[in-house]
C-alpha positions in Angstrom: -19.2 30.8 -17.7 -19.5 27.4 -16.3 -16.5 25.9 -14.3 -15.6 22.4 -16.3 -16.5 19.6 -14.1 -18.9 21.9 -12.1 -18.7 22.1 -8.4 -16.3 20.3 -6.2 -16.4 17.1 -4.5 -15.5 17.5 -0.7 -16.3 15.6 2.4 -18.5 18.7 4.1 -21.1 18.1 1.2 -23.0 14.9 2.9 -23.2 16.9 6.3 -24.1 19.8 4.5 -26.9 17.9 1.9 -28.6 15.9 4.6 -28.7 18.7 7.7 -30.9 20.3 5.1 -32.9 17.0 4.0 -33.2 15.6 6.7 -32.2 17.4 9.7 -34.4 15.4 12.2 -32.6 11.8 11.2 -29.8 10.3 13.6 -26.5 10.9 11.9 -24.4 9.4 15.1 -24.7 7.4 17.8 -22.6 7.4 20.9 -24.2 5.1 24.1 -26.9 7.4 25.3 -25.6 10.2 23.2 -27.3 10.8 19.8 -26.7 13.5 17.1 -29.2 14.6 14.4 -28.0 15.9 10.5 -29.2 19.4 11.4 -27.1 19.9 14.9 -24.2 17.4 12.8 -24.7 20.2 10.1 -24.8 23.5 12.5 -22.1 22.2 15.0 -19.2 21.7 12.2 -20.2 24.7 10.6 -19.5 26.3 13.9 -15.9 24.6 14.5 -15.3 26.0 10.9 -15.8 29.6 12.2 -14.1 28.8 15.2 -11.1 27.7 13.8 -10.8 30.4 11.4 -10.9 32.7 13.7 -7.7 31.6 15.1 -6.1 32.7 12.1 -6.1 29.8 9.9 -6.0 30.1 6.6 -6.8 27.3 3.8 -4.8 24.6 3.7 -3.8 24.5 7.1 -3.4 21.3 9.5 -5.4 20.8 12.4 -4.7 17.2 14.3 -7.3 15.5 16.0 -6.2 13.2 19.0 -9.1 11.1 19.6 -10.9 7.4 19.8 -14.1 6.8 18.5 -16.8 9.1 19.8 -19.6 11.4 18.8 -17.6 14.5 17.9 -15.0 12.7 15.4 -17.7 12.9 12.5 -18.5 16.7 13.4 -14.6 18.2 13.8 -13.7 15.9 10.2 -16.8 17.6 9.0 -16.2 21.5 10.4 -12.3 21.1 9.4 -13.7 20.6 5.7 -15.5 23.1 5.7 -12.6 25.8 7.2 -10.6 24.6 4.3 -8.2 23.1 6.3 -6.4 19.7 6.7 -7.7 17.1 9.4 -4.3 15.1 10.3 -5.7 11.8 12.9 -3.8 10.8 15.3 -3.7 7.5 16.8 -4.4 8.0 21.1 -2.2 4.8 21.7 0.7 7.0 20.6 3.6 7.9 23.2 3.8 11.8 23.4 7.3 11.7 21.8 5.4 9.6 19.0 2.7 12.5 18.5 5.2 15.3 18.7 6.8 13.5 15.5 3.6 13.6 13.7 2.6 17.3 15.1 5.8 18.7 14.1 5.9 16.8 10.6 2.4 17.7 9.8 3.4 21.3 10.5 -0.2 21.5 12.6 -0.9 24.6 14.4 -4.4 23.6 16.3 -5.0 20.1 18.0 -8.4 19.2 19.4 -7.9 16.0 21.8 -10.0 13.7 23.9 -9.4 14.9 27.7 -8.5 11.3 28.5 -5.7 11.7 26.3 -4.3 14.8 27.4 -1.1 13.5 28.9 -0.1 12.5 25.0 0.2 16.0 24.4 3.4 16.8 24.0 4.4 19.8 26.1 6.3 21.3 23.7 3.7 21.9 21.1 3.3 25.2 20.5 -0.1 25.4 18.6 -3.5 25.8 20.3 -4.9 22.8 22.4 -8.7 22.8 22.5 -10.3 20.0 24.6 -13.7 17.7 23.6 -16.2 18.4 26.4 -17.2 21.9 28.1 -14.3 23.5 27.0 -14.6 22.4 23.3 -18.9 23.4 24.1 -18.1 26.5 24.9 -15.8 27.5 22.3 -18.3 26.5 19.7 -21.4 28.3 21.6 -19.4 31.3 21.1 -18.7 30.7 17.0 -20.9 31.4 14.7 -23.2 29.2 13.2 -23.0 30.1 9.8 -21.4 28.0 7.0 -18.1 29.7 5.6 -18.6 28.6 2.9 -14.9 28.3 1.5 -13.9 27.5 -1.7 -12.4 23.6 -1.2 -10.8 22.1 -4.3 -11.8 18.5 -4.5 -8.3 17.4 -4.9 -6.8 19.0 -2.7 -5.8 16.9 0.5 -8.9 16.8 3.6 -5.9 14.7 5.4 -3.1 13.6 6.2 -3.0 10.1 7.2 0.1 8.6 9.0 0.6 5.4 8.5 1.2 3.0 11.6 4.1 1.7 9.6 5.2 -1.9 9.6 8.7 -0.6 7.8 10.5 2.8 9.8 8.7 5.9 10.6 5.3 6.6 10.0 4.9 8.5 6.2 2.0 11.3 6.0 -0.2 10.2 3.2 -2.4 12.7 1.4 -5.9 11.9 1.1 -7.9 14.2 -1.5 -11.6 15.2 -1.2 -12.0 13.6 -4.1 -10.7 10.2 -3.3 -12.7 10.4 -0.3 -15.9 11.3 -2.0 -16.0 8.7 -4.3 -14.9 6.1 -2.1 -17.9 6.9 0.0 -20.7 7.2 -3.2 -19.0 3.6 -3.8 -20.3 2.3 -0.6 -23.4 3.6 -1.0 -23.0 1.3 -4.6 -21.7 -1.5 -2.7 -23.5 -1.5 0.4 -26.2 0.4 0.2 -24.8 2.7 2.8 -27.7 5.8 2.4 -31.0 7.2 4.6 -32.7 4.5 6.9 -29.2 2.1 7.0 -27.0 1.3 10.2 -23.7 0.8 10.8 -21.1 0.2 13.3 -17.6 2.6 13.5 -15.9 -0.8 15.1 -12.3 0.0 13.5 -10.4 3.3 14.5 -11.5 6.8 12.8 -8.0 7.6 12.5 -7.1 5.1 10.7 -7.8 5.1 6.9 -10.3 2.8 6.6 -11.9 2.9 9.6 -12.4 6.6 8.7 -13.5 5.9 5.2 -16.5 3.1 6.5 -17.9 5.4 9.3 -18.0 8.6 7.9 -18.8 7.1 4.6 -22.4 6.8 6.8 -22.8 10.5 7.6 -21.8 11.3 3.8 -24.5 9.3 2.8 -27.1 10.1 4.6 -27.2 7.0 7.1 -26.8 6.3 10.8 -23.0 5.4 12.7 -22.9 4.2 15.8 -19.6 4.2 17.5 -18.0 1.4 19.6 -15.1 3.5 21.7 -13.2 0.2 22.3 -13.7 -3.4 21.0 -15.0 -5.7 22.8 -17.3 -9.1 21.3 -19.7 -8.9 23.5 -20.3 -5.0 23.4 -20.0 -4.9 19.4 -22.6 -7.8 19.5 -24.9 -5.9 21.9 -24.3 -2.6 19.8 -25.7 -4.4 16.3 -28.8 -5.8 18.3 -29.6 -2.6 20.3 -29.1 0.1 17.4 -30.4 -2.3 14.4 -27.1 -2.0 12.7 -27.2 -3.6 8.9 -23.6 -3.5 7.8 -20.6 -3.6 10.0 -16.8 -3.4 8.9 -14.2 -5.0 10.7 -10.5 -6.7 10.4 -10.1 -10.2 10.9 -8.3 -9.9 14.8 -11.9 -8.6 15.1 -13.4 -12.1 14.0 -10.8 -14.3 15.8 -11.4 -12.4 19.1 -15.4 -12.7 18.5 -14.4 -16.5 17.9 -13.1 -16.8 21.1 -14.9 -14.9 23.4 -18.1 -16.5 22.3 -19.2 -20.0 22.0 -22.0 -19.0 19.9 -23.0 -15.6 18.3 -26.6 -14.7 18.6 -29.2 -14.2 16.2 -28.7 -10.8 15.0 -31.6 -10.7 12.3 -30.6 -6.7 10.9 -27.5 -7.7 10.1 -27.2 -8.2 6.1 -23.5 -7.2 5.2 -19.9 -7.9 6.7 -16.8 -6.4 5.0 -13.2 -7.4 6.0 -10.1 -5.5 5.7 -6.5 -5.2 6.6 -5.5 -8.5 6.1 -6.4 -11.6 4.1 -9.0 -13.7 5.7 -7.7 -17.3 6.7 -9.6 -19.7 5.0 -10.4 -21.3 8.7 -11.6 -17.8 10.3 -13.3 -17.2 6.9 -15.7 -21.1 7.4 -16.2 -20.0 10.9 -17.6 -16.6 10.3 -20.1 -17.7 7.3 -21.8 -20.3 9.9 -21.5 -17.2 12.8 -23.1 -15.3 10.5 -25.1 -16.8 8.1 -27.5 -13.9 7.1 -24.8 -11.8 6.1 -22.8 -11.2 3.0 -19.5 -11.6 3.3 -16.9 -9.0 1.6 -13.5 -9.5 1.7 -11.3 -6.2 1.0 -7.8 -5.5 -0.4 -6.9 -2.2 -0.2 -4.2 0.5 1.5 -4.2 4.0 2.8 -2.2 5.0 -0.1 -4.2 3.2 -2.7 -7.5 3.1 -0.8 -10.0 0.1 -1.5 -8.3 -1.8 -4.9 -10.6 -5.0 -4.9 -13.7 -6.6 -3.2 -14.2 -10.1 -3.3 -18.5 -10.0 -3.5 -20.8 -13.0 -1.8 -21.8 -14.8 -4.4 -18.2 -16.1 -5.1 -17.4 -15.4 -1.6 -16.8 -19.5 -0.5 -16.0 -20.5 -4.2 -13.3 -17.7 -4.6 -12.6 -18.3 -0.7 -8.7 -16.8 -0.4 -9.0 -14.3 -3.2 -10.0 -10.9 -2.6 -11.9 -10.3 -5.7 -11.7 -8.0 -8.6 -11.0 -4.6 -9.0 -12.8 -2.0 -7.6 -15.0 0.5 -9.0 -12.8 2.8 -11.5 -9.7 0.7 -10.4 -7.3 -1.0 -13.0 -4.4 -2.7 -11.8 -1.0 -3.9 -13.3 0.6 -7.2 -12.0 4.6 -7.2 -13.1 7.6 -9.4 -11.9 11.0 -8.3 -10.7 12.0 -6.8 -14.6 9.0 -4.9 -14.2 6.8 -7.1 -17.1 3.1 -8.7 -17.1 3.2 -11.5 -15.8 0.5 -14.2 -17.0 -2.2 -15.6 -15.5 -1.0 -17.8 -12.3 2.6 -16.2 -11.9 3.2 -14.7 -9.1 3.9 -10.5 -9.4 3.9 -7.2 -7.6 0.4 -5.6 -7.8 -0.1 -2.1 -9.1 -3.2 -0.1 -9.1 -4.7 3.6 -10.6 -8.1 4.8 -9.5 -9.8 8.0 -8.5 -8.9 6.6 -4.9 -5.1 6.9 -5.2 -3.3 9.3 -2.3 -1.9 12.3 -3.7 1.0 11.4 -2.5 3.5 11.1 0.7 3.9 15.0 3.0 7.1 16.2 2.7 8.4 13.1 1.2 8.9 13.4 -2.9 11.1 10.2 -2.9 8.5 8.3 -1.0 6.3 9.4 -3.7 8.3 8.2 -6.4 9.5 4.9 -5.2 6.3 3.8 -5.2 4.5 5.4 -8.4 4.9 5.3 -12.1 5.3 7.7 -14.9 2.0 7.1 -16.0 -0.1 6.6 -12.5 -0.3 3.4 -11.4 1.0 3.0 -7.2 2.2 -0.4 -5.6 2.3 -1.0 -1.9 4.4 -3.7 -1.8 2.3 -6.4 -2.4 2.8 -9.8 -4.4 -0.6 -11.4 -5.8 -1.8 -13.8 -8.4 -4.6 -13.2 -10.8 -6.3 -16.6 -12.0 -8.0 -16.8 -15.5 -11.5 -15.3 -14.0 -9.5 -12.4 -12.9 -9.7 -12.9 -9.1 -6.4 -11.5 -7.8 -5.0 -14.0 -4.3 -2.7 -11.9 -1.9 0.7 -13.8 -1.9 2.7 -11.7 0.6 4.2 -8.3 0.8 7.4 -8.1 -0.9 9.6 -7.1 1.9 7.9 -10.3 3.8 9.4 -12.7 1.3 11.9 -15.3 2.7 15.0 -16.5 0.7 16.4 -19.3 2.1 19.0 -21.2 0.1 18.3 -19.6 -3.0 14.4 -20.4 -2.8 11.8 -17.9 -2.0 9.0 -18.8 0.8 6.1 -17.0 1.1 5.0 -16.6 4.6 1.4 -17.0 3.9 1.8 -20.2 2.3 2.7 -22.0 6.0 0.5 -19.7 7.8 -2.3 -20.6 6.4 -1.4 -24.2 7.2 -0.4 -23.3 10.6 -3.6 -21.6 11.3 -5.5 -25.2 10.6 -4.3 -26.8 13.5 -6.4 -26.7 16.5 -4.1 -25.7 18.7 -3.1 -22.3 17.1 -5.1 -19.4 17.4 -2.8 -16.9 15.5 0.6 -16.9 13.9 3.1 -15.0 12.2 5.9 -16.7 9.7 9.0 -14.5 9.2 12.9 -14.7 8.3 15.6 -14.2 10.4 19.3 -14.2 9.7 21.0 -17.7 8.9 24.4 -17.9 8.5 24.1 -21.1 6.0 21.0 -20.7 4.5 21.0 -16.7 4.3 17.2 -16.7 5.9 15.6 -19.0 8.1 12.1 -19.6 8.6 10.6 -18.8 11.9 7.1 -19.2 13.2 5.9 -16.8 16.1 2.2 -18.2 17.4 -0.6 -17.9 19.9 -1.9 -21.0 21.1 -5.3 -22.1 22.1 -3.4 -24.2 24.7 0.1 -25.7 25.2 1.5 -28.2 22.3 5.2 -29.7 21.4 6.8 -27.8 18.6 7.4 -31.2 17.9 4.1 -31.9 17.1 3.7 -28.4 14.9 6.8 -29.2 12.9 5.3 -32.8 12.2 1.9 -31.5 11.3 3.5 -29.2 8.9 5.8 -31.6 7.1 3.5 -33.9 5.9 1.4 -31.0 4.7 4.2 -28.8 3.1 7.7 -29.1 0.9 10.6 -29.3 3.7 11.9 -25.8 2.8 8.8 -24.2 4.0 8.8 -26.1 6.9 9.8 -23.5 10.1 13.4 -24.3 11.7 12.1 -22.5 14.9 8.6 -22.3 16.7 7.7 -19.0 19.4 4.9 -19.1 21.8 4.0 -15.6 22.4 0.7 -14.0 24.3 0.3 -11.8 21.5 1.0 -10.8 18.0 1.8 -7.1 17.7 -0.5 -5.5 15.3 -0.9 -1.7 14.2 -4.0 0.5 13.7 -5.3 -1.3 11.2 -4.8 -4.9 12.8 -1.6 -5.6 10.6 0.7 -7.3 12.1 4.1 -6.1 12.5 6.5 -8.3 11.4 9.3 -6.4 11.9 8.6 -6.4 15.4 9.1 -10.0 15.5 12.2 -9.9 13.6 13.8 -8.3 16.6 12.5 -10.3 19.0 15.5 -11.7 21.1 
């Protein structure tokens, strides 16, 4: 009798498909370091064994504390297969902050970079296997067989934490599923598939940056990885390997801007898709006329709701500060505070339901609920508009929203005003306490060199309504951003 639905999605299947259809192809790329679909295939199916034979049974966590490099694709891949859960960690975590995500996670295996040994917490009391001869001989001595393990496609392949601009980081649960189709939809999108490129420039263990670089070794393509960011090294990267499509954040594009007066010809280069954080409508001019034989895309998406909208090139500069429509398989649901539609042009809190959706937060039910409805639609925070064409604008997260004096400012309206003046490289608008006005408006910036707040505050007031207008202006060297290139606001919030 045939199983409704047939057989089950699960991250293992590209590896698995392509060793055998093409096991001579370049699956990853790391410097002089290059791995074929057939070893890709062989070598995960050899962690699978191995870890199994440390007496893991399905469903189990194994973490993975590690930057970009050639192994990330094959341990995601092998820990599939085992039937266990891969649970990233982010290397620029303190040890304390690792132990919190090893003990939450409930992991009993973690596989780390030897570099990053010292974030090993020495309490852990699972089994530390380290990348290099140590991790080489371990899988010489598994076997090389696939397990084979039953894997249900919604079951969790991870557990995501998130870097967390509110508290401690949450454990979001990624299915197979979600995964899956996220990656067939950037084969749809991008043409992500046999004889493309691409660049792993983001983190793996972050969502997206997972999701775009193993979304090339599910489909069949080739990933090169960039182990730390640096313009000129990303820029020789796309030239050297050919790379067509390349994902990255905006801080990426501002820091490109910077460090180079003028970006080279890069003729392979075809598609560029941003993420993380609304594109500037500045940075956004700039990087069409860096980059002028690439489409642009322009993301909205979360770890817990995965990729919600895409904003495509052709209505990339007339739709310039929207981020598109919804996804593939993506409806959404825009309400205000009483939890109604709201009509075309109103502001209201964006809520989505796809195949992508998390399963929901680890060990944390009222997490889950806070931000879900009865009928499966999830919100993370965010306040848009949708105009009349259906192109939804990113207003500001919720919880980013300043009241002061009754009147709501949303920090993205002065930012992006902010951002127009020469002399400002980056900013950040927050509230802080007031005791007459309940919140004040504060701007936190980078500069491209010294200037009066005198001279911001007059630039802004003949540009924006006198409430918007910041009561205090701070210099800093940098703005502090997680994973993903978010910046933390909260951070700010307590500066002194």
């Amino acid at each position: 009798m045939l199983r409704p639905g047939g057989a089950d999605l699960t991250i293992a299947g590209g590896v698995r498909e392509f060793g055998r259809a093409t096991p001579d192809a370049i699956a990853v790329r790391d410097g002089d370091r290059e791995l074929k679909y057939g070893a890709l295939d062989e070598r995960s199916s050899r962690l699978a064994c191995g870890l199994l034979t440390l007496g893991l049974g399905y469903g189990d966590r194994v973490a993975l504390l590690s930057g970009n490099r050639l192994e990330y694709p094959e341990i995601a891949a092998g820990i599939a297969k085992a039937g266990l859960v891969l649970v990233p960690v982010n290397p620029r975590l303190t040890a304390a902050e690792v132990g919190f995500i090893l003990r939450h996670s409930g992991a009993g295996v973690l596989i780390v970079d030897p570099a990053l040994t010292g974030a090993v917490p020495e309490s852990f009391p699972g089994r530390v296997i380290r990348i290099g001869p140590e991790y080489e001989t371990w899988l010489d001595d598994s076997r090389a067989a696939d397990p084979e393990i039953a894997v249900h496609e919604r079951d969790p392949f991870c557990i995501a934490y998130t870097a967390g601009t509110t508290g401690d980081p949450k454990g979001v649960l990624i299915s197979h599923r979600s995964r899956s189709l996220t990656f067939y939809a950037t084969a749809l999108e991008w043409g992500i598939g046999p004889g493309r490129r691409t660049v792993a420039v983001a983190p793996m263990y972050h969502g997206a940056g997972f999701a775009f670089a193993y979304a090339a070794v599910y489909c069949g393509a080739t990933v090169s990885m960039l182990r730390s960011f640096q313009p000129d090294a990303l820029i020789d990267m796309i030239r050297r390997d050919g790379a067509q499509s390349v994902f990255l954040v905006p801080t990426h594009a501002q820091l490109i801007r910077h460090a180079l007066e003028k970006v080279p010809e890069l003729p392979t280069l075809d598609t560029l898709y941003f993420n993380a954080a609304a594109l500037p409508r500045v940075l956004k001019e700039w990087v069409f006329e860096a980059f002028p034989g690439a489409g642009v895309h322009e993301l909205y998406g979360s770890t817990e709701a995965g990729v919600v909208t895409n904003l495509r090139p052709p209505d990339a500069r007339r739709k310039a500060g929207t981020v598109g429509h919804p996804w593939f398989g993506t409806r959404v649901r825009i309400v205000g505070p009483d939890g109604s539609p709201v009509r075309p042009g109103e502001p209201g809190e964006l809520y989505s339901r796809s195949p992508y959706l998390m399963n929901g937060y680890h060990e944390n039910p009222a997490a889950t609920a806070a931000c879900t409805t009865a009928d499966g639609f999830l919100t993370s925070g965010d306040i848009v508009i949708q105009d009349d064409e259906g192109f939804i604008s990113i207003v500001d997260r919720v919880k980013d929203v300043i009241i002061t004096g009754g009147v709501n400012v949303y920090p993205r309206d002065v930012e992006e005003i902010l951002l127009a003046h020469p002399a400002v490289a980056e900013c950040a608008v927050v509230g802080e306490p007031d005791e007459r006005w309940g919140e004040r408006v504060v701007a936190y910036y980078v500069g491209r060199h010294p200037v009066p707040a005198e001279v911001l505050e007059s630039y802004l007031r003949e540009r924006l309504a006198g409430f918007k207008v910041p009561k205090h202006y701070r210099t800093v060297a940098a703005l502090p951003r997680n994973a993903a290139g978010k910046i933390l606001k909260r951070e700010l919030r307590s500066t002194p």
